[in-house]
C-alpha positions as a Markdown table, in Angstrom:
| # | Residue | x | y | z |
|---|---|---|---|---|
| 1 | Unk | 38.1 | 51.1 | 36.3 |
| 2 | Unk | 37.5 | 51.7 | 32.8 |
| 3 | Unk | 34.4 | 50.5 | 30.6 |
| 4 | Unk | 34.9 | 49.6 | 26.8 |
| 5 | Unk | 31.8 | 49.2 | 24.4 |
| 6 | Unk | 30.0 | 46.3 | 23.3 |
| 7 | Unk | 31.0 | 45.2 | 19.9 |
| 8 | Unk | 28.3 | 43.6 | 17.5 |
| 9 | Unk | 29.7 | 40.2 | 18.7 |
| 10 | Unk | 29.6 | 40.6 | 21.9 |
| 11 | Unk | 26.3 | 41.8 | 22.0 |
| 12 | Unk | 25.0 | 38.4 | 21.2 |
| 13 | Unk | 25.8 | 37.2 | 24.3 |
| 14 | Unk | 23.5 | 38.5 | 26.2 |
| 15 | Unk | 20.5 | 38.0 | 24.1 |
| 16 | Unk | 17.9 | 35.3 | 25.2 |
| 17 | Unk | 14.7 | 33.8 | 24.8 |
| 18 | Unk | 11.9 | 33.8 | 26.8 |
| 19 | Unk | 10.2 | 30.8 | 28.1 |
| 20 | Unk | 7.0 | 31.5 | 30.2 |
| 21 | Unk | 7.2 | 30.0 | 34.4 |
| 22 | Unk | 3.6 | 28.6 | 33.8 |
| 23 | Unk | 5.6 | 25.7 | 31.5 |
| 24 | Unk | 7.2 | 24.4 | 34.4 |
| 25 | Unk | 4.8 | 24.9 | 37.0 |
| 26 | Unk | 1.7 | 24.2 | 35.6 |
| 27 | Unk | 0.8 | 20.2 | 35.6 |
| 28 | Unk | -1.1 | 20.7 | 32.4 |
| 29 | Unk | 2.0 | 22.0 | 30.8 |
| 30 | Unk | 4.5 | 20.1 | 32.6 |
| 31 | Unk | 4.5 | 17.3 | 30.4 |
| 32 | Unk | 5.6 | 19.5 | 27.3 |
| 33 | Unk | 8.9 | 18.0 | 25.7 |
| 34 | Unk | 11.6 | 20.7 | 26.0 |
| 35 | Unk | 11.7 | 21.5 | 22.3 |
| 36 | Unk | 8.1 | 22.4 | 22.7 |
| 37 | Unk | 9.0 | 24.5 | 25.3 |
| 38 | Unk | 11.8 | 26.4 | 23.3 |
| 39 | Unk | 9.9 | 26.3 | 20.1 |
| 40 | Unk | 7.6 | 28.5 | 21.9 |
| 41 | Unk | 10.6 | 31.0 | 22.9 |
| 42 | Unk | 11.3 | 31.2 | 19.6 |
| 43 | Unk | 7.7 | 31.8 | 18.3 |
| 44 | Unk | 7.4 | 34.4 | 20.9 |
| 45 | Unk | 10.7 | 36.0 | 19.9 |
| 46 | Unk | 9.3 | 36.0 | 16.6 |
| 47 | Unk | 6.3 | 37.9 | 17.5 |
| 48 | Unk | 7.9 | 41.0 | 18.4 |
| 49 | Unk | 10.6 | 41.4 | 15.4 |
| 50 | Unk | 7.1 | 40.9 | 13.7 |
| 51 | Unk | 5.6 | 43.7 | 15.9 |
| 52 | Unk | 8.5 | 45.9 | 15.0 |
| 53 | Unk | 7.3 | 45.2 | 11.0 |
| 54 | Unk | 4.0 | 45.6 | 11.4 |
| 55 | Unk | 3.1 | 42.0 | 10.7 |
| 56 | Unk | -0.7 | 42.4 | 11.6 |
| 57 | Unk | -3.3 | 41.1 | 10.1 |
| 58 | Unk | -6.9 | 42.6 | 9.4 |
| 59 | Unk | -8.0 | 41.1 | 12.8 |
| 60 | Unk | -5.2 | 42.6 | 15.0 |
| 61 | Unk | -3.6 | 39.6 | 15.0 |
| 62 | Unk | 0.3 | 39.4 | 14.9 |
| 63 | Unk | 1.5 | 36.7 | 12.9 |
| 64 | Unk | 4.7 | 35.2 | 11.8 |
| 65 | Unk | 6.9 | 33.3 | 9.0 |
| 66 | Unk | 8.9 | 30.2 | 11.0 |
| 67 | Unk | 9.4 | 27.6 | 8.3 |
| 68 | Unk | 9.7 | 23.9 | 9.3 |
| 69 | Unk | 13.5 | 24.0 | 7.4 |
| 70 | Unk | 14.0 | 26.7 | 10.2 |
| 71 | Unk | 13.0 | 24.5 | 13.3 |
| 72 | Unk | 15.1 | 21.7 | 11.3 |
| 73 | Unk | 17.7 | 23.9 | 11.7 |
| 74 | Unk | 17.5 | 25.5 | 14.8 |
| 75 | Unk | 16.7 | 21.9 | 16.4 |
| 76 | Unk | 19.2 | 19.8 | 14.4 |
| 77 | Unk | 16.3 | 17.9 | 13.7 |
| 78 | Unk | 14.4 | 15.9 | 10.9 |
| 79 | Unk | 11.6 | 17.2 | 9.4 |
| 80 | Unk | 9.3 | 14.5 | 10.9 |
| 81 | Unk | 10.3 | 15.7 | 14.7 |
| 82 | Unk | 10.2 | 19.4 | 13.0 |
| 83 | Unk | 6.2 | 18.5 | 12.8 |
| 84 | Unk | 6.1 | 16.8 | 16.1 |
| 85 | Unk | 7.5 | 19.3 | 17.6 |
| 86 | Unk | 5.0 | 21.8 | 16.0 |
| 87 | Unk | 2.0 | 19.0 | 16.8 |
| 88 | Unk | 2.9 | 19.0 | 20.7 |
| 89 | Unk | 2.9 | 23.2 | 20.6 |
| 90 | Unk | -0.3 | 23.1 | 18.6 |
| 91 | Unk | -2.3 | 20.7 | 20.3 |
| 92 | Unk | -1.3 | 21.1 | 24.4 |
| 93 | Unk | -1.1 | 24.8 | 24.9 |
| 94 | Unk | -4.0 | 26.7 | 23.7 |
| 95 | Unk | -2.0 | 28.8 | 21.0 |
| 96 | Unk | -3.1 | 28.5 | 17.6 |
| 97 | Unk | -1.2 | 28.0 | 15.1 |
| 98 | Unk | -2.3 | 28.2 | 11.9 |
| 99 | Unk | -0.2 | 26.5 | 8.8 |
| 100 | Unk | 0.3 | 28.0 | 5.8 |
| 101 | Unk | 1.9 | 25.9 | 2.7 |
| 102 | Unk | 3.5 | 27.7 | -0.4 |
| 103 | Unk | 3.9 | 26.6 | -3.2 |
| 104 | Unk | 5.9 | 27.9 | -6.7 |
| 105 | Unk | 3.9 | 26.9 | -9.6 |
| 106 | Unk | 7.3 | 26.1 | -12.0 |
């Protein structure tokens, strides 16, 4: 039986996103929508390409860029549910989140 490699592509398939057990066990998170839930995966995912940079701050706290255009697009979602979804993460599980809006003085 022979082996072949894996090819960039195929690679990609066996990537995946983390979503803590506590979500679906824990009656105070239970009642998190499911895009909460992923949103979070995706934050945490976040976190350690932003680990790998060296994206910490003065504190020792790791932070990272995930634009509301980026959870419209990961979501296929409006920008008002982009916020809601951001809302839900913010106010129900204990993670802060703190917002950050740019803006290019033309």
């Amino acid at each position: 039986m022979g082996f072949d490699y894996f090819y960039n592509r195929e690679v990609k398939r066996f990537l995946f996103y983390r979503i803590p057990h506590v979500f679906f066990e824990e009656p105070k998170f239970k009642a998190l929508s499911n895009d909460t839930k992923i949103l979070y995966a995706l934050f945490f995912h976040r976190i350690t390409l932003s680990l790998k940079k060296g994206w910490i701050d003065e504190y020792g706290r790791v932070y990272i860029i995930f634009t509301l255009e980026e959870i419209q697009e990961k979501f296929g979602c409006s920008n008002k549910t982009a916020v809601k979804i951001i809302a839900e993460l913010d106010g129900n599980t204990g993670e802060r989140i703190m917002r950050q809006q740019c803006y290019l003085g033309i």
